[in-house]
C-alpha positions in Angstrom: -6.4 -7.8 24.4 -2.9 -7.9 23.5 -2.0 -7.7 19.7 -0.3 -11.2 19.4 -3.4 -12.6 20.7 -5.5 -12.1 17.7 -6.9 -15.3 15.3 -5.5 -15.5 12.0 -8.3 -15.8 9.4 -6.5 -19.2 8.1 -7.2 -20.8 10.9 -11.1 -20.2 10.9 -11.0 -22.1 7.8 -8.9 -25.2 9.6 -10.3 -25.1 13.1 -13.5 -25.1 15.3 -14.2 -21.7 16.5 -17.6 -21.3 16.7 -19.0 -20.3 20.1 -15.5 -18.8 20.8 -15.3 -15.3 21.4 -12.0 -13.9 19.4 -9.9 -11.1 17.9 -9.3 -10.6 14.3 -7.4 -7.8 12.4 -7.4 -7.3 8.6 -7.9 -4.2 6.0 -11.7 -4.2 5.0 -12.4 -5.4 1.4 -16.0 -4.8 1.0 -18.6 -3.5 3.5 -22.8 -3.8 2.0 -24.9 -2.6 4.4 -28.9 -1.9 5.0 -30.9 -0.5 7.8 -29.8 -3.5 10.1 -26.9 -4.5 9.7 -23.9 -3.9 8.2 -21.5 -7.1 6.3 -17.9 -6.4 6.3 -15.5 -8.9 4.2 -12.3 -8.8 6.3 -8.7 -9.9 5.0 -5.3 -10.0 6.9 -3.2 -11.9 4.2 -3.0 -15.3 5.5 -5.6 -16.7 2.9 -7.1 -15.9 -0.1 -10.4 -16.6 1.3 -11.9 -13.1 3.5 -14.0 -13.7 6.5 -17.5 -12.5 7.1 -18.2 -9.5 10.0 -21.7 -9.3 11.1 -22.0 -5.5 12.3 -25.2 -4.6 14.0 -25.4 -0.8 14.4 -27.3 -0.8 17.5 -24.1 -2.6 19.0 -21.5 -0.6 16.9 -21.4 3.0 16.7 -23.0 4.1 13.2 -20.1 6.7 12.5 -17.7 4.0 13.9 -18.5 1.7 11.2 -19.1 4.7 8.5 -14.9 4.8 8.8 -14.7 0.9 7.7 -14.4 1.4 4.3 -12.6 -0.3 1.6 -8.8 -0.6 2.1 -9.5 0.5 6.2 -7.8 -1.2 8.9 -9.6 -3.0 11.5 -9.6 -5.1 15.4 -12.9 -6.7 15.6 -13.8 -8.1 19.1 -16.8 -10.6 18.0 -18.2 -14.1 18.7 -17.7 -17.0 15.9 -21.2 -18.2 15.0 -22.4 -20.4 12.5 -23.1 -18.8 9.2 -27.0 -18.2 7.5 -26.0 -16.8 4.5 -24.1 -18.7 1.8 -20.7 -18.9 0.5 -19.3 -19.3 4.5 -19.5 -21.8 7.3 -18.9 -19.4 9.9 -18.5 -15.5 10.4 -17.9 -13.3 13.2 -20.5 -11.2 15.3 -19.3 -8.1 16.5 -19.1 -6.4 19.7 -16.2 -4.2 19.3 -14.5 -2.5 16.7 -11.5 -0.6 16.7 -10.3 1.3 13.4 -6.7 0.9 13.7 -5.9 3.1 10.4 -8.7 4.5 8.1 -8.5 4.7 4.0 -10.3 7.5 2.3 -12.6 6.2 0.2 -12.2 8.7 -2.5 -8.6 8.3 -3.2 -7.8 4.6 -2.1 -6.6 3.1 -5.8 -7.5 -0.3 -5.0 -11.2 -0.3 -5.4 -13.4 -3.4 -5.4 -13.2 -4.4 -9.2 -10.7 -5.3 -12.0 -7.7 -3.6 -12.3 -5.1 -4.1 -14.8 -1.7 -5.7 -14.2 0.2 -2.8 -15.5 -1.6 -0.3 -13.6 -0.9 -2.7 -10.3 3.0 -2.4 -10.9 2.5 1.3 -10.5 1.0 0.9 -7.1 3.6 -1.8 -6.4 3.4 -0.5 -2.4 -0.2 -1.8 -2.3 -1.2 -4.5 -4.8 -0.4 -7.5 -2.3 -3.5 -6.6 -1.0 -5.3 -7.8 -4.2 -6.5 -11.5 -4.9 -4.0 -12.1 -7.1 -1.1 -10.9 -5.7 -1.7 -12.5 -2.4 -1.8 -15.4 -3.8 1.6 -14.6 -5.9 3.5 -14.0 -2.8 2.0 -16.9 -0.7 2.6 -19.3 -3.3 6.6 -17.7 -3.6 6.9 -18.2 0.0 6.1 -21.9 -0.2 8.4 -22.3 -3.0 11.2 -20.6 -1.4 10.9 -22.5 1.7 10.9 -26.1 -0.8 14.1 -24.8 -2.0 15.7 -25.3 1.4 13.6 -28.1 2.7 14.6 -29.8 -0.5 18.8 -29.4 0.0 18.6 -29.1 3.5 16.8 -33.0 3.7 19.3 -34.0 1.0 22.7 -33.4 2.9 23.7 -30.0 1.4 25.2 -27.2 3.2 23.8 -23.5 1.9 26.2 -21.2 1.4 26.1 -17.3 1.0 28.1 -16.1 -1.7 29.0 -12.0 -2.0 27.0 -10.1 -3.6 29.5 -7.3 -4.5 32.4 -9.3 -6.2 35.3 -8.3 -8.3 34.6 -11.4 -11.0 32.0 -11.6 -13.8 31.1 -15.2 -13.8 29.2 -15.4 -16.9 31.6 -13.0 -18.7 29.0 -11.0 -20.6 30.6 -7.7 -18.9 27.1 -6.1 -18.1 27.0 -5.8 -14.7 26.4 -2.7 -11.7 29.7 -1.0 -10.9 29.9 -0.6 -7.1 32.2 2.4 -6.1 32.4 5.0 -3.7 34.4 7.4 -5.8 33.4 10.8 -6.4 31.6 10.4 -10.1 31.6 14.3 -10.7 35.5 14.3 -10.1 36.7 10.7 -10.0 41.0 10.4 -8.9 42.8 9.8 -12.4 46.1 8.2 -13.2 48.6 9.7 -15.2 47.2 7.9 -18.4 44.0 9.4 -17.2 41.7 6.5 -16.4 39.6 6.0 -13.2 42.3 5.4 -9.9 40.7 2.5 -8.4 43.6 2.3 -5.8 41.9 4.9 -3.9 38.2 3.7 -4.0 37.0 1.5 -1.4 38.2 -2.4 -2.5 41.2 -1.2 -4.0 40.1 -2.3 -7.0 36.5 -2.3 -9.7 33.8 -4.4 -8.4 30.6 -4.9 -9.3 27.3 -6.4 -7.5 27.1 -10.6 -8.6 25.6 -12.1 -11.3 26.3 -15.7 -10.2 27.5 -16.9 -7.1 28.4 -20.0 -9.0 32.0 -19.5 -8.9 32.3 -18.9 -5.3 29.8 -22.0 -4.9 32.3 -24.0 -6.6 35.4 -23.3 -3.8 32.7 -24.5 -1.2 31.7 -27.9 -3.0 35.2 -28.4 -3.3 35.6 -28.6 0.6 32.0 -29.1 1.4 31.0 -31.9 -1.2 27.6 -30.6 -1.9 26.6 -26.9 -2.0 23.6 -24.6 -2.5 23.3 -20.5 -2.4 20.0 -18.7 -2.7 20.6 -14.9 -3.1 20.3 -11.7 -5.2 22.4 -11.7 -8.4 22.2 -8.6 -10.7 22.5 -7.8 -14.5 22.1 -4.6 -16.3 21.0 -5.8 -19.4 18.6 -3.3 -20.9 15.9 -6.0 -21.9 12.2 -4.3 -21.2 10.8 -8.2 -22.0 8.5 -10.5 -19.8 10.9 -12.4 -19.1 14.2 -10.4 -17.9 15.1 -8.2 -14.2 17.7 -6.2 -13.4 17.9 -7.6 -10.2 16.1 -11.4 -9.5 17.0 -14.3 -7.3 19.2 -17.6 -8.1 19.1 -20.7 -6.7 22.5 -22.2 -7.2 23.7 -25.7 -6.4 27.3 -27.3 -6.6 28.2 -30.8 -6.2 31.4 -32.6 -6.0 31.6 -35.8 -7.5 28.7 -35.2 -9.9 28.9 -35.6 -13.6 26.8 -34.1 -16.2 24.0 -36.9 -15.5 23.8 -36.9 -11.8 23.4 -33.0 -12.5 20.5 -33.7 -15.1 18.8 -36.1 -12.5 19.1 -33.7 -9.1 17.9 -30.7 -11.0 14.4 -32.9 -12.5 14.1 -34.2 -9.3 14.6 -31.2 -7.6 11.9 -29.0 -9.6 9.4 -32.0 -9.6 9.9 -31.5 -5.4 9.6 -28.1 -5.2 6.1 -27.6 -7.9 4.6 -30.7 -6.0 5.0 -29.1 -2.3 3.4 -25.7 -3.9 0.4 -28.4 -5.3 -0.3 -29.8 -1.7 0.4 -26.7 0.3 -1.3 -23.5 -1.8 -4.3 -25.2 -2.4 -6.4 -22.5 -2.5 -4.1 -19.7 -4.2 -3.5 -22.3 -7.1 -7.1 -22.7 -7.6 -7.5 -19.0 -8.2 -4.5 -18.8 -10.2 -5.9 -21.5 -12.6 -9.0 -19.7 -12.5 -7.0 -16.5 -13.5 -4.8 -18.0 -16.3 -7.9 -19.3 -17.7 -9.9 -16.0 -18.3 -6.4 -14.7 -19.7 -6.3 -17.7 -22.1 -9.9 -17.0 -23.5 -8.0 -13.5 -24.7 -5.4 -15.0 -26.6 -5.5 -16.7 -30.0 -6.3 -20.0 -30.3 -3.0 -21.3 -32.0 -1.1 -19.7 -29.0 -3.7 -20.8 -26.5 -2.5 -23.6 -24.0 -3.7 -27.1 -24.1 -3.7 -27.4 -20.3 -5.1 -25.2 -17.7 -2.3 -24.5 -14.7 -2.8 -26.7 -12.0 -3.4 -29.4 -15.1 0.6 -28.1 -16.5 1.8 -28.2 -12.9 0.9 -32.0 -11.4 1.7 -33.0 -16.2 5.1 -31.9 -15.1 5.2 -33.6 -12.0 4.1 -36.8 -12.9 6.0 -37.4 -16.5 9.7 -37.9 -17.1 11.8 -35.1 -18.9 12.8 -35.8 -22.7 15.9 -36.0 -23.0 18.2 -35.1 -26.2 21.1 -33.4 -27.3 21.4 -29.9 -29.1 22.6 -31.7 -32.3 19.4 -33.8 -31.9 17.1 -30.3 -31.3 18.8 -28.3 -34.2 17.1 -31.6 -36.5 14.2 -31.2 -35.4 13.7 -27.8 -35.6 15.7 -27.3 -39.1 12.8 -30.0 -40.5 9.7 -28.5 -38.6 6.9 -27.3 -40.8 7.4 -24.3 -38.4 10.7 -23.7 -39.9 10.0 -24.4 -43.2 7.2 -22.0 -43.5 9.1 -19.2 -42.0 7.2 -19.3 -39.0 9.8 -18.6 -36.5 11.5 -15.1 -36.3 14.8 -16.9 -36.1 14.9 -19.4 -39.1 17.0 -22.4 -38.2 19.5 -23.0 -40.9 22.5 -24.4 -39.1 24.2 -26.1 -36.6 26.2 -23.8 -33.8 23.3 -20.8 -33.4 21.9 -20.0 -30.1 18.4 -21.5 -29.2 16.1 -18.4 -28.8 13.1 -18.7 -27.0 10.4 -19.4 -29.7 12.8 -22.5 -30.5 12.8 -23.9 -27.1 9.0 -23.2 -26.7 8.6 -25.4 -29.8 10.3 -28.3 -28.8 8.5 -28.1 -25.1 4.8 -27.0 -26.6 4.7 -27.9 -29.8 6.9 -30.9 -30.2 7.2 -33.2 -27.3 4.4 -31.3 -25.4 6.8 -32.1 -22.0 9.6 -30.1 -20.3 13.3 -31.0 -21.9 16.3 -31.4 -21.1 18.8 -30.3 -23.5 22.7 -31.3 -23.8 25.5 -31.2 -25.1 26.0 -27.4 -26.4 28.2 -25.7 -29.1 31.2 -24.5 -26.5 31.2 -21.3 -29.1 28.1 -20.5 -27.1 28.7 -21.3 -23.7 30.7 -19.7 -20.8 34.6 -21.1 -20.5 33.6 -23.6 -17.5 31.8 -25.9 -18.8 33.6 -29.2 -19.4 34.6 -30.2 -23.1 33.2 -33.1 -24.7 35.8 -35.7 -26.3 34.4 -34.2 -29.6 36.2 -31.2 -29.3 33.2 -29.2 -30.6 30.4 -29.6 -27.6 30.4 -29.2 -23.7 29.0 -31.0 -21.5 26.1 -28.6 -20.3 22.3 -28.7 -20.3 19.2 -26.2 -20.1 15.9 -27.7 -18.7 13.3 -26.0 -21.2 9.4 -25.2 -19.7 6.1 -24.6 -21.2 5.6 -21.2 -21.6 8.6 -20.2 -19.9 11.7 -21.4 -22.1 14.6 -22.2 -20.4 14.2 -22.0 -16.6 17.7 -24.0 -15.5 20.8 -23.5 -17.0 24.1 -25.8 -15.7 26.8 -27.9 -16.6 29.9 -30.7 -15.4 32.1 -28.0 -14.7 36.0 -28.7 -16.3 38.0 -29.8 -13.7 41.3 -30.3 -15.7 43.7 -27.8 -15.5 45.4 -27.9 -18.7 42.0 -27.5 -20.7 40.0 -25.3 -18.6 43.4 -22.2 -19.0 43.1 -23.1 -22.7 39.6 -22.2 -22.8 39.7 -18.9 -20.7 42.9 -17.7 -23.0 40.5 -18.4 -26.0 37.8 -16.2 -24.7 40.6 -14.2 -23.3 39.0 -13.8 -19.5 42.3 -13.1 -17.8 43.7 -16.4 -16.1 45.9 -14.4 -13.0 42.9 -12.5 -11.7 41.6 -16.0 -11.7 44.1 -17.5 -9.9 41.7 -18.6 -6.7 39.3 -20.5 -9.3 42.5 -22.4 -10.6 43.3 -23.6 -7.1 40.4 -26.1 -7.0 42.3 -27.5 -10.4 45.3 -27.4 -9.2 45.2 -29.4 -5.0 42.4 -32.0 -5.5 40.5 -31.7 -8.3 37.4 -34.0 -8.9 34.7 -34.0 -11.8 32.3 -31.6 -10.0 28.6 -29.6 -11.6 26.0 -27.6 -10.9 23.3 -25.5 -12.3 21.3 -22.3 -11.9 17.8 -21.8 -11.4 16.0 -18.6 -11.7 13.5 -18.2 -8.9 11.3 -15.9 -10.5 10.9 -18.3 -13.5 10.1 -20.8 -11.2 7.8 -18.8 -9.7 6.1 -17.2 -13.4 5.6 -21.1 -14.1 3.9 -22.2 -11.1 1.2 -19.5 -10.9 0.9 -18.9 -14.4 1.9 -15.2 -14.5 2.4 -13.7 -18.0 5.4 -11.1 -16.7 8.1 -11.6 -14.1 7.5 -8.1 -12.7 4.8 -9.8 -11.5 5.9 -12.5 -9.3 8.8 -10.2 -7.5 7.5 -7.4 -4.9 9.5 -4.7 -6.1 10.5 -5.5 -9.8 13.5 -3.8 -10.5 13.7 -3.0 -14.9 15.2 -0.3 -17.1 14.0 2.9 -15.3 12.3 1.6 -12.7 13.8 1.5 -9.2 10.8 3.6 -7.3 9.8 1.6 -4.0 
């Protein structure tokens, strides 16, 4: 039989198969055996759930089925008949098996027990074969394809913006250099620095860490934009919560102001955690099971009140709060938290930067619901976002999650000429090389914003993963880059 003819095992879970005789492939789990028969638990990654294989030695050759052993690859030829044993409906007979790739026993890493997370990001090349990290990547998938179901239903166009680029939106200067120069004996100019006339652009580049700018020229013809890609920092943050290299989800819209932008991007994640809820059923269930073994582990001021599929349909079903930074910095300046020194950061005054522990006190702590945040120092926020009339705030926001801290980040973008040049000559970010960004403010500007979503935070939230190595295949962190 053909290879494209074989059964996934989802499907024995969704449809009627018994008395039908079928072909499944998978990598063997666990195999028990006893004088008469042997029980192989097959999976082939298109469920959590693995299927039952009735092996009867007498049909299957002993030394045949000696080779199915943990981590072993596997066509099985069989009949779908109901099940006598618990914990399955059904489960397959075998008349045929095939070992399509064996797996020593003795070195295989992924045995059938516990491992550790940490020890699984070493093994990166094999640990989506686990429970867990099936699950991960199934429930990533769905969320991925919500992102573009969600714009693509709403009217906007996705866009692909570069990935190697000669701008650094966010201005922070740490970004990849992308060259093809010689870096043992690099061409010099007279003065002696690096000759970028004679590398490939002509000029320095460096892989993206926003394609917001770019998404901006687009909404600016398009009306309403999105761009899903790679962006890149090289920050050298060894935290839970950082990557060198991690996926954005980007949307632009003209004719937006700061609260159409506060409504699309609550809407938008509400959309995008519900269609994880009604279409990863089964991968959730063992997630909330997961995150509440891990919870049992932690101490009980820093446990959480709800379980995961509990925090997930909370934060689909209630409203955002609301409030300004002003309105934040009270709160936390007066919390009992602040006054007792709890907080590693003390809150003493207006204009600091949130950290993390801040924001996770006003989400879990405080209003025990995701927030919204607005209306930011401009001292601490990048040169596009649009001024308030109070000459001290811009007119940006951060949606703050439990657990996670901030997971979106965006803004009304300044769309008058005059004030958005002043700005960039006050954090000096050189208005010439600029000059294509200061087009769309110069022939037909309109109020215009947007905000950034990191996937990976998106996806930490939803299946309640403690580290964002673990909810990207190949994590790529300070000195790691291996598979």
């Amino acid at each position: 039989m053909a290879f494209n003819k074989r059964v996934k095992i989802q499907e024995l879970f969704t449809q009627d198969y018994v008395g039908k005789e079928i072909v499944l492939m998978g990598w063997v789990r666990t195999k028990r055996s006893n004088k008469n028969v042997s029980f192989i638990a097959l999976n082939d990654g298109s469920t959590i759930k693995n299927y039952q294989i009735v092996a009867d030695p007498n049909q299957i050759d002993e030394e045949l089925l000696k080779k199915a052993t943990t981590g072993a690859c596997l066509k099985i030829k069989g009949t779908v008949v109901a099940s006598q044993g618990a914990g399955q409906s059904t489960e397959l007979v075998a008349s045929h098996i095939e070992v399509l790739g064996e797996a020593d026993a003795e070195k295989y890493p992924l045995q059938p027990k516990k491992h550790s997370l940490e020890f699984l990001r070493e093994i990166a090349h094999l640990r989506m074969r686990t429970n867990t990290f099936g699950a991960v990547f199934r429930v990533r998938h769905a969320l991925a394809f919500a992102v573009h179901k969600y714009f693509n239903d709403k009217g906007f166009f996705y866009i692909h913006t570069p990935i190697i680029t000669a701008s650094d939106a966010e201005g922070a200067g740490e970004t990849f250099k992308v060259t093809t120069l010689d870096l043992k004996n690099p061409p010099l100019t007279e003065d002696g620095s690096i000759n970028y006339k004679e590398d490939f652009f002509e000029r320095e580049t460096n892989l993206t860490v926003s394609g917001q700018l770019e998404g901006e020229l687009a909404a600016m013809g398009l009306g309403e934009i999105y761009t899903f890609g790679p962006t890149f920092r090289a920050e050298n943050s060894n935290t839970a919560r950082h990557l060198a290299e991690f996926w954005m989800i980007e949307p632009e819209m003209a004719f937006y102001d700061a609260e159409d932008n506060q409504n699309l991007a609550e809407d938008f994640l509400k959309y995008v955690i519900n269609y994880a809820l009604e279409n990863c059923q089964d991968d959730l269930e063992f997630l909330d099971k997961r995150a509440a073994e891990e919870e049992t582990s932690k101490k009980a001021d820093q446990r959480s009140e709800l379980g995961l599929l509990e925090r997930l349909k909370f934060v689909v079903n209630n409203d955002f709060e609301r409030l300004t930074y002003t309105e934040a910095i009270d709160i936390l300046k007066n919390s009992n938290h602040n006054k007792k020194k709890k907080f590693q950061y003390l809150v003493e005054s207006w204009g600091v930067d949130l950290q993390s522990e801040h924001e996770r006190y006003l989400v879990e702590k405080h209003f025990k619901k995701p927030v919204i945040l607005t209306d930011y120092p401009k001292e601490i926020k990048a040169f596009y976002m649009r001024q308030n009339d109070d000459g001290k705030t811009v007119a940006a926001m951060d949606i703050l999650f439990p657990g996670i801290g901030e997971i979106v980040g965006g803004s009304q973008r300044e769309e008058r000429l005059e004030k958005l040049t002043q700005r960039m000559e006050e954090m000096h970010i050189p208005t010439e090389e600029m000059w294509w960004y200061l087009d769309t403010r110069r022939f037909g500007a309109t109020p215009h914003a947007g905000f950034g979503l990191g996937f990976e935070r998106l996806v930490q939230f939803v299946t309640g993963m403690g580290n964002i190595r673990d909810v990207i295949a190949f994590p790529r962190t300070p000195g790691h880059a291996e598979f």
